[in-house]
N, C-alpha and C positions, 0 to 999 in steps of 0.2 A: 504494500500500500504506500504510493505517496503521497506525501505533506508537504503543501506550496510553503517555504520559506520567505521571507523578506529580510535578512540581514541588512544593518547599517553599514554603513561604508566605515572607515580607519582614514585618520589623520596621523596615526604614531608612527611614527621613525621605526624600520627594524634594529633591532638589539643586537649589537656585536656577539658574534657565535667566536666560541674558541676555536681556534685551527687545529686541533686534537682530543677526541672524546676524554673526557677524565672516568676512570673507572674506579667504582666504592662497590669492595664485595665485605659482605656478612658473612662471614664463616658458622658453622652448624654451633662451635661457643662460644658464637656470639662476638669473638674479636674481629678488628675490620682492619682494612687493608686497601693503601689508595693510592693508584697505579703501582699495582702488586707489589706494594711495599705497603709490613705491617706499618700498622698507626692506634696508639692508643685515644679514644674517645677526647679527649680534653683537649687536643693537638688537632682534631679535625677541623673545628673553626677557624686558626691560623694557618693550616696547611691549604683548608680551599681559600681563601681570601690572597695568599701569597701571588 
């Protein structure tokens, strides 16, 4: 079944993409790990903002 949409147009600027996915894996306990280097939880916020 389709549904007639009306979407508003967009004035915003696109958002600068990084030129390399950044990857954050969850291990099964639960430690993470960001671009396959361990990383303790406290350290996440200064490591993605770096």
């Amino acid at each position: 079944m389709d549904v007639p949409v009306d979407l508003p147009g967009s004035n915003a600027a696109p958002a600068d993409r990084q030129p390399e996915p950044i990857y954050i894996t969850v291990q099964k306990d639960l430690s993470l790990s960001l671009a396959f280097e361990p990383i303790d939880r406290d350290s996440l916020g200064a490591s993605w903002t770096a």
